[in-house]
C-alpha positions as CSV (number, residue, x, y, z in Angstrom):
1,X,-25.3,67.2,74.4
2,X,-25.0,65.2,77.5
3,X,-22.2,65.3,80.0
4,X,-21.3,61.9,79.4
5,X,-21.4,62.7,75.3
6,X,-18.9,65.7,76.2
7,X,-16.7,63.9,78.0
8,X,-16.7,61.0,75.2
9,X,-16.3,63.8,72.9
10,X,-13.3,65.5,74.8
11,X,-11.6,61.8,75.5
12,X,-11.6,61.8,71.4
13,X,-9.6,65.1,71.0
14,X,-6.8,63.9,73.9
15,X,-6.6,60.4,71.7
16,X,-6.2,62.5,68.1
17,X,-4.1,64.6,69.7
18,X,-1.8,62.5,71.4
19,X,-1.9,60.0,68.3
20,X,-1.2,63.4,66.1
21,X,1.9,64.1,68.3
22,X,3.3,60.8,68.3
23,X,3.1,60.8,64.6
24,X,5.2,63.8,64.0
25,X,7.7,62.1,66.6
26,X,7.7,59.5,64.5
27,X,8.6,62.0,61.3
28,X,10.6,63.8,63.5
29,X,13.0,60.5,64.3
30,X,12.9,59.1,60.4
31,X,14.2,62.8,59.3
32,X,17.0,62.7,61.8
33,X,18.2,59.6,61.0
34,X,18.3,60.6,57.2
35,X,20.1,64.1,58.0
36,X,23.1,62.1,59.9
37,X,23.6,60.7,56.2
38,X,24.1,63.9,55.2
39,X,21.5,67.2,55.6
40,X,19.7,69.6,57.8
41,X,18.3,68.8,61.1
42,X,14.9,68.6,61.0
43,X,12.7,70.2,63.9
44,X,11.4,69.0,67.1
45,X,8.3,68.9,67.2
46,X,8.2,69.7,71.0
47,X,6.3,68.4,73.8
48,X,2.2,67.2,72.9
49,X,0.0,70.2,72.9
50,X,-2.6,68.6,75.4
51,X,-2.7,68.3,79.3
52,X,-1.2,65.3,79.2
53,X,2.3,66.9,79.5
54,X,1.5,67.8,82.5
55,X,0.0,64.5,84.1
56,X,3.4,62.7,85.3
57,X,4.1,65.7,87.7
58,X,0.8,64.1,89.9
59,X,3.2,61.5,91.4
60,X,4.1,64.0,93.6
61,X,1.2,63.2,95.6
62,X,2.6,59.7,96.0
63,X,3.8,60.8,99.5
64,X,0.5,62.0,100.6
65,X,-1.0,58.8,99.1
66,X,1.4,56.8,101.1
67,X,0.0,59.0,103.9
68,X,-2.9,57.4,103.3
69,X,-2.5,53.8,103.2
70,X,-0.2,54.2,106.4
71,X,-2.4,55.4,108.3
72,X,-0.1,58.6,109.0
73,X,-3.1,60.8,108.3
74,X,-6.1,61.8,110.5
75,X,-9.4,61.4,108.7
76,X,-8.0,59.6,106.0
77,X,-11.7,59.5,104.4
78,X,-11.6,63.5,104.6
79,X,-7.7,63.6,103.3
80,X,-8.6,61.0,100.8
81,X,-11.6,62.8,99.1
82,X,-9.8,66.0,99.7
83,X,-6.5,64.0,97.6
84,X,-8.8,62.9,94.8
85,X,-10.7,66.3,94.1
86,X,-7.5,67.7,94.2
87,X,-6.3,65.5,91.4
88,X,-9.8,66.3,89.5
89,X,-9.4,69.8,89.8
90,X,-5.8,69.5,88.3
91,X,-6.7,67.7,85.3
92,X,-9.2,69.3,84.8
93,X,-7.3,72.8,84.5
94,X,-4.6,71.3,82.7
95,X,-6.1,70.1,79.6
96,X,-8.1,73.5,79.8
97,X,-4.9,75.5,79.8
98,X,-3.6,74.2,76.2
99,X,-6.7,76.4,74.8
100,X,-6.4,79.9,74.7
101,X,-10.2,80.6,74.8
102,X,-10.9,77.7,77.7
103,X,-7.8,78.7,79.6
104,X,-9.4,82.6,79.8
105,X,-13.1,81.3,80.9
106,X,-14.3,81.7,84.2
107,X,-14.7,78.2,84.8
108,X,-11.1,77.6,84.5
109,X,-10.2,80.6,87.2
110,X,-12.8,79.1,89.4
111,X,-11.4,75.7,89.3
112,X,-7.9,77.1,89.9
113,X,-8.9,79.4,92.9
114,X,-10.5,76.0,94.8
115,X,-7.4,74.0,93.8
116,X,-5.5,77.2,96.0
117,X,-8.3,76.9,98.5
118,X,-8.1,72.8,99.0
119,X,-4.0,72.8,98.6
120,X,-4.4,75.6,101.6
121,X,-6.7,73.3,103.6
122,X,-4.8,70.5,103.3
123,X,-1.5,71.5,103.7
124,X,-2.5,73.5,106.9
125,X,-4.3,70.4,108.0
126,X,-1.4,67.8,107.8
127,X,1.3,69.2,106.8
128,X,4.7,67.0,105.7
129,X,4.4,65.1,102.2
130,X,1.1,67.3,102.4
131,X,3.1,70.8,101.4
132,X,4.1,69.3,97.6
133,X,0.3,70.6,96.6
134,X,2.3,73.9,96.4
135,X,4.2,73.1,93.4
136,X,1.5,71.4,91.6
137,X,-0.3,74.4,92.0
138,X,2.2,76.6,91.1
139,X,2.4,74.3,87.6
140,X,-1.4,74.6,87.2
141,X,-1.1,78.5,87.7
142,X,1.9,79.0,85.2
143,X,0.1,77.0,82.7
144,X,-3.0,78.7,83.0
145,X,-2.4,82.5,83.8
146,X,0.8,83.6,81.0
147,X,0.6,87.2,80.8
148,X,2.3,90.0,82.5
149,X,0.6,89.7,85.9
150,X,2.2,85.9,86.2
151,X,5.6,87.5,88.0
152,X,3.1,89.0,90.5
153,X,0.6,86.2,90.8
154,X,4.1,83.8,91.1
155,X,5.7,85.4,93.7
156,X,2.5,85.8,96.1
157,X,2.0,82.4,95.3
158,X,5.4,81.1,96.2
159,X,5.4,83.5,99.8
160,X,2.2,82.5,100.3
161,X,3.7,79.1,100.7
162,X,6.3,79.7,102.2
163,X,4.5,81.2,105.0
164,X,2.0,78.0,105.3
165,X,4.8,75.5,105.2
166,X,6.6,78.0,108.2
167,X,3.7,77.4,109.7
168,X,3.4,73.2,109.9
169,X,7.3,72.5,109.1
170,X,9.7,75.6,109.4
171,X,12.9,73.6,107.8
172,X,11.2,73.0,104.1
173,X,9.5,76.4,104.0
174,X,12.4,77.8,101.8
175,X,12.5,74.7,99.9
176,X,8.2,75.0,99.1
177,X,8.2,78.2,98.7
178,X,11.4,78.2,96.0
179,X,9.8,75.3,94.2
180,X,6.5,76.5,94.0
181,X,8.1,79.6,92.4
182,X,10.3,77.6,90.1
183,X,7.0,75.7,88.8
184,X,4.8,78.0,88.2
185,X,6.9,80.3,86.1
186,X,9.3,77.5,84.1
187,X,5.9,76.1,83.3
188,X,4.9,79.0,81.7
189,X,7.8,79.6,80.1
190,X,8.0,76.2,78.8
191,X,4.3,76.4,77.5
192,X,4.3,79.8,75.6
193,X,7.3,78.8,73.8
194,X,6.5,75.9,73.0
195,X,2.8,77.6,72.0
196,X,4.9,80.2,69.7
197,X,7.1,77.7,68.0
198,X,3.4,76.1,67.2
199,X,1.9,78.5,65.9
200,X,4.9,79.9,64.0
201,X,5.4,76.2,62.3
202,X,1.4,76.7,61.4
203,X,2.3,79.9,60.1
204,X,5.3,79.0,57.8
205,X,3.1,76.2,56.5
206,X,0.2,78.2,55.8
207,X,2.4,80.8,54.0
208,X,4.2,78.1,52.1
209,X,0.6,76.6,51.4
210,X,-0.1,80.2,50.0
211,X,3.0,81.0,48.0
212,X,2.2,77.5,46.4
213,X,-1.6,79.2,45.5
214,X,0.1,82.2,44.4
215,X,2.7,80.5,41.8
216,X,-0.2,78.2,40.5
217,X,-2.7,81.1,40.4
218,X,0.3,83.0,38.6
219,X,1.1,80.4,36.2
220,X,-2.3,80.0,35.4
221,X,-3.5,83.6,34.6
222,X,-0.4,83.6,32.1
223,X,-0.7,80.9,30.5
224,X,-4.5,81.8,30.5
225,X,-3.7,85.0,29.1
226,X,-1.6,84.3,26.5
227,X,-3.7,81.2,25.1
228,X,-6.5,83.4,24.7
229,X,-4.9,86.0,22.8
230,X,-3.3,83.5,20.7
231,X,-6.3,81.5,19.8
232,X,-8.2,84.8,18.5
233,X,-5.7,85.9,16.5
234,X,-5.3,82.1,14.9
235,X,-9.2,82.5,14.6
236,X,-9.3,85.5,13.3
237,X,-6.6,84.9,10.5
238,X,-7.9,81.5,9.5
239,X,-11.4,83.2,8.8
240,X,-9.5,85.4,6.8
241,X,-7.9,82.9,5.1
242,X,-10.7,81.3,4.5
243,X,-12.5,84.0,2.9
244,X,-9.6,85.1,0.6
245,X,-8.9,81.4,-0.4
246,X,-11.2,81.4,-3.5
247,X,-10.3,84.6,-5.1
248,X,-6.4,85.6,-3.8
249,X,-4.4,82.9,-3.2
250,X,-1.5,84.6,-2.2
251,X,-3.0,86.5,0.1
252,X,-4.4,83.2,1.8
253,X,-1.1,81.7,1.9
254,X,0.3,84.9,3.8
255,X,-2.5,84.4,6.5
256,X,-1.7,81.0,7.0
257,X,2.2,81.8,7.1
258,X,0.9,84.4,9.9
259,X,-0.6,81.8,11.9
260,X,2.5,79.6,11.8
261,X,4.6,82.2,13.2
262,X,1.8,83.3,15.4
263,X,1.6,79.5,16.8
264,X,5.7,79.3,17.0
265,X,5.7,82.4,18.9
266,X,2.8,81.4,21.4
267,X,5.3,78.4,21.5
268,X,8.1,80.4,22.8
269,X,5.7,82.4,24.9
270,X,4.5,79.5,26.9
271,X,8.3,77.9,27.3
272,X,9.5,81.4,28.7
273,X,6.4,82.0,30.9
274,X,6.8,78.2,32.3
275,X,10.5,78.8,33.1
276,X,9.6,82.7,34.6
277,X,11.8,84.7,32.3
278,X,8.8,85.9,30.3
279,X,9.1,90.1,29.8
280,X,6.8,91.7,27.5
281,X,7.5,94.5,24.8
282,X,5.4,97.4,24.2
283,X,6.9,97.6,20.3
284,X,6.4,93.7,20.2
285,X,2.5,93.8,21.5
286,X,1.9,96.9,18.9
287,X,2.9,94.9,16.2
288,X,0.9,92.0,17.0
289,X,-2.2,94.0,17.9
290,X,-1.3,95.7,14.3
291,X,-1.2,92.4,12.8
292,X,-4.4,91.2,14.6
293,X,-6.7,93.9,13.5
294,X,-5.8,93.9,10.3
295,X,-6.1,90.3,10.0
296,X,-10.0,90.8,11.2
297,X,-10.6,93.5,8.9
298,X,-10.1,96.7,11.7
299,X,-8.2,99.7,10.1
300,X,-5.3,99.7,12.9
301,X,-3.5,103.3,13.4
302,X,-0.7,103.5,15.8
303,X,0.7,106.5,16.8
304,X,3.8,106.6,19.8
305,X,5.4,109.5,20.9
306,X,7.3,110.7,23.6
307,X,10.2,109.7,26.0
308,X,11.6,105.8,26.2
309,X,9.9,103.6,29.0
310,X,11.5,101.8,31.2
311,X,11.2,97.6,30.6
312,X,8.6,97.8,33.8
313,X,6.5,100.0,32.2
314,X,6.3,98.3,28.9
315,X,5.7,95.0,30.6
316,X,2.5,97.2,32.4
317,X,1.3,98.9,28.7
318,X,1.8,96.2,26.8
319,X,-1.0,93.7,28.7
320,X,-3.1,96.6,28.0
321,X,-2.9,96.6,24.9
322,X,-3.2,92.6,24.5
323,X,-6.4,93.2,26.5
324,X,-8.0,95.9,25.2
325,X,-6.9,94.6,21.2
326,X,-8.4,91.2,22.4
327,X,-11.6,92.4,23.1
328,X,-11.8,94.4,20.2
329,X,-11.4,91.5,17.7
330,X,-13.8,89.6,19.7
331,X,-16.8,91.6,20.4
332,X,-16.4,95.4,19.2
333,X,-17.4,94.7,15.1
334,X,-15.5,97.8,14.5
335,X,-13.7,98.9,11.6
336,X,-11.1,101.1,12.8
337,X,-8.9,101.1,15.9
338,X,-6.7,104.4,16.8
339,X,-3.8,103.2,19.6
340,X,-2.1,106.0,21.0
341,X,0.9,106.0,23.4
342,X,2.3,109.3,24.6
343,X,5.0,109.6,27.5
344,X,6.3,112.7,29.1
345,X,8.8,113.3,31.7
346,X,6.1,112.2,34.5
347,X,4.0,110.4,33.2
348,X,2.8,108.0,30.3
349,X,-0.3,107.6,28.9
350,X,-2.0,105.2,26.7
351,X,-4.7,104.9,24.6
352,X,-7.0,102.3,22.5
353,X,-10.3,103.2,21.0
354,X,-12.5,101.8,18.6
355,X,-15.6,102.7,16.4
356,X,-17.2,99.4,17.1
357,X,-21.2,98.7,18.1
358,X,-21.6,100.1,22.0
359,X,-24.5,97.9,22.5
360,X,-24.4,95.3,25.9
361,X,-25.0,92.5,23.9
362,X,-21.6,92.6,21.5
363,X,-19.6,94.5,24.6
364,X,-19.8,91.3,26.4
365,X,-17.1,91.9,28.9
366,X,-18.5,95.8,30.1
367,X,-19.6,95.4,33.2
368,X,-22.4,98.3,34.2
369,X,-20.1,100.5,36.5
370,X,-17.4,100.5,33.7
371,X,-14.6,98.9,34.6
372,X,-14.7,96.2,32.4
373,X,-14.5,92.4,33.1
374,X,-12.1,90.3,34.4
375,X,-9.6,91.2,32.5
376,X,-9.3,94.6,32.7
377,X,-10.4,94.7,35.9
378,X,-7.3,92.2,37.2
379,X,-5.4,95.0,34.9
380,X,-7.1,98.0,36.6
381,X,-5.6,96.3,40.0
382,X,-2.3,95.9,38.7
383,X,-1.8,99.5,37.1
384,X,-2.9,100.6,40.6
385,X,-0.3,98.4,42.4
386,X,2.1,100.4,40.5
387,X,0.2,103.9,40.6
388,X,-1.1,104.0,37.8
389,X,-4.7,104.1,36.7
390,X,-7.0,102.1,33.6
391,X,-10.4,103.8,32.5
392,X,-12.2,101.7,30.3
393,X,-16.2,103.0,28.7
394,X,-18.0,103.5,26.0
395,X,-17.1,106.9,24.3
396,X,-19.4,109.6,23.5
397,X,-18.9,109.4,20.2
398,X,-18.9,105.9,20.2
399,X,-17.1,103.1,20.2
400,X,-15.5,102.3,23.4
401,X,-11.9,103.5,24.7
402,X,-9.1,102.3,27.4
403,X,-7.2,104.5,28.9
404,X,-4.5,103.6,31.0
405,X,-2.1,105.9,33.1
406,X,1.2,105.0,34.4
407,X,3.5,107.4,36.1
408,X,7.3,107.3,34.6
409,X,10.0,105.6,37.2
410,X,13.3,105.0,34.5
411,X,15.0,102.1,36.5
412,X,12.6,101.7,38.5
413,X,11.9,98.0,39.8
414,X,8.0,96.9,40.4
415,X,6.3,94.5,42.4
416,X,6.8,91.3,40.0
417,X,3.3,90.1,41.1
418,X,2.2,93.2,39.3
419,X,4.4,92.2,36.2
420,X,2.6,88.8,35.6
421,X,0.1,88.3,33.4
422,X,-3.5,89.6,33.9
423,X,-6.2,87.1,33.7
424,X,-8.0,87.4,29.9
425,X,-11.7,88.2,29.9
């Protein structure tokens, strides 16, 4: 890239910048009229983040320009080119000191030690209106080096003036040297702030912007969760249905009536889990997962023993069990499921095994270091969150078991990210 196609390219960044700024002015004055109606005051958006903030402060080289055209200065041509690379050099570390990593490069530093080189040369040279380069360099220094050496760097700066200015005009040396002081570290002050209150709006936003994810991601992996459970139990029992509609009538009509109150209670499900207030049951989920296996054919024994859990708990178990149950019905073939829960004073444990067909091609959702798929490895996550523990593998004596470990906290309150729904394989 070309000089001229960098500077075209930088002259492009000032304009979005400046026509960014003057945008959220423009928000910034429509919300403030609406709050005087009634409402909290909006934000200002503070000064534009470019070097352009810093460009009206140049007219304090009007005097030495007047210098000029007066003819109050010796080799004007020397004092003029000195005038106009001094005005370079200041724009040039101005815009430069609204980027972190720009600001820090050498180049900058360089550019701001000749700027204290030519401001020394010239005010030695002529003196008078000559001496304001001290405060514009001073401004340039403050916006450029903010860190802890700037007291030190400020106050050298400012004697440093103050001893020039003695030097050509002994009455204004307080007055340079206070004001070159004063600029350099207002300016600074002034700048960070208004950099924090930047990046702490970009912040705020970008955690807003995530909490928005999260909820939809939430949402989502619940209503996910329970729609896929659902629908394979509905599957399941219309198959059986199906089957026993030519010979047992009855028995057809009660595996329809169990899908309608399987499809009300999905019903309720998804109305509770849009408004938030969903909790889950460990007795509730047995008894579906009881219903559900029998419905596909799977000998269901459930066996629970051991102290009361807290709701927490329960909520953590009985995902597990819609999991694990799920994946049985879909992909085990097995003809006998054993659930077992058994608590203890520290901890509870639970498990769901099967006699189905271990082979990769039915256990579609075993991954080869056997943690399972995406459901029980978002449950495996969760269980952890809470320290707990899930194990999920084929068995030895086949079939394939979950086992999942949680330790016993009665009243104890959990994350509710860890409470939501896991996402179904």
């Amino acid at each position: 890239m070309t000089w001229r196609q960098r500077v075209m390219a930088q002259l492009l960044v000032w304009q979005y910048s400046r026509a960014l700024w003057k945008e959220e002015m423009e928000e910034y004055k429509e919300a403030r009229k609406s709050s005087r109606r009634g409402g909290r005051e909006p934000e200002h958006p503070g000064p534009p983040a470019s070097g352009f903030s810093l460009m009206p402060w140049l007219l304090m080289g009007l005097g030495a320009l007047s210098n000029l055209f007066q003819g109050k200065t010796p080799n004007p041509w020397i004092g003029g080119l000195g005038l106009l690379t001094f005005n370079s050099l200041y724009i040039y570390v101005a815009f430069r000191s609204f980027d972190k990593q720009k600001r820090r490069e050498t180049s900058t530093r360089v550019a701001l030690l000749l700027m204290f080189l030519l401001t020394t040369g010239l005010a030695v040279g002529y003196g008078d209106n000559w001496l304001l380069f001290f405060p514009l360099l001073g401004l340039a220094t403050g916006a450029t080096l903010r860190g802890p050496w700037l007291g030190r760097v400020g106050l050298l700066l400012a004697g440093f003036a103050g001893v020039v200015s003695a030097f050509r005009d002994a009455s204004n040396a307080m007055t340079i040297a206070y004001g070159t002081f004063l600029s350099t570290m207002v300016t600074a002050a002034i700048l960070s702030l208004s950099e924090a209150v930047r990046e702490l709006r970009a912040a705020r936003e970008e955690l807003a912007r995530r909490a928005v994810e999260q909820e939809r991601l939430r949402f989502s992996r619940d209503l996910h969760d329970l729609l896929g459970h659902t629908m394979s139990v509905i599957v399941v029992k219309s198959e059986a249905a199906r089957r026993l509609a030519p010979r047992d009538l009855d028995a057809a009509l009660a595996q329809i009536s169990d899908i309608e109150s399987v499809g009300r209670q999905a019903l309720t499900e998804i109305r509770e889990a849009v408004t938030g207030y969903r909790e889950g049951s460990l007795g509730t989920e047995l008894d579906r997962a009881r219903s559900a296996l029998d419905a596909a054919g799977v000998e269901s024994v459930v066996k629970r023993s051991g102290t009361p859990l807290a709701p927490q708990t329960e909520v953590l178990l009985g995902w597990v069990v819609r999991e694990a149950v799920t994946n049985v019905v879909r992909h085990a073939a097995a003809t006998r499921c054993e659930i077992t829960v058994h608590g203890t004073a520290e901890l509870v444990r639970l498990t769901v095994a099967d006699n189905g067909d271990d082979t990769p091609a039915d256990r579609s959702d075993v991954t080869p270091d056997g943690t399972g798929g995406t459901g029980l490895k978002g449950l495996t996550e969760r269980l952890a969150a809470a320290g707990g523990s899930l194990r999920a593998g084929r068995s030895p004596r086949g079939g394939f078991t979950v086992t999942a470990e949680l330790p016993v906290e009665p009243g104890g309150v959990l994350d509710p990210e860890v409470l939501t729904a896991p996402r179904a394989s």
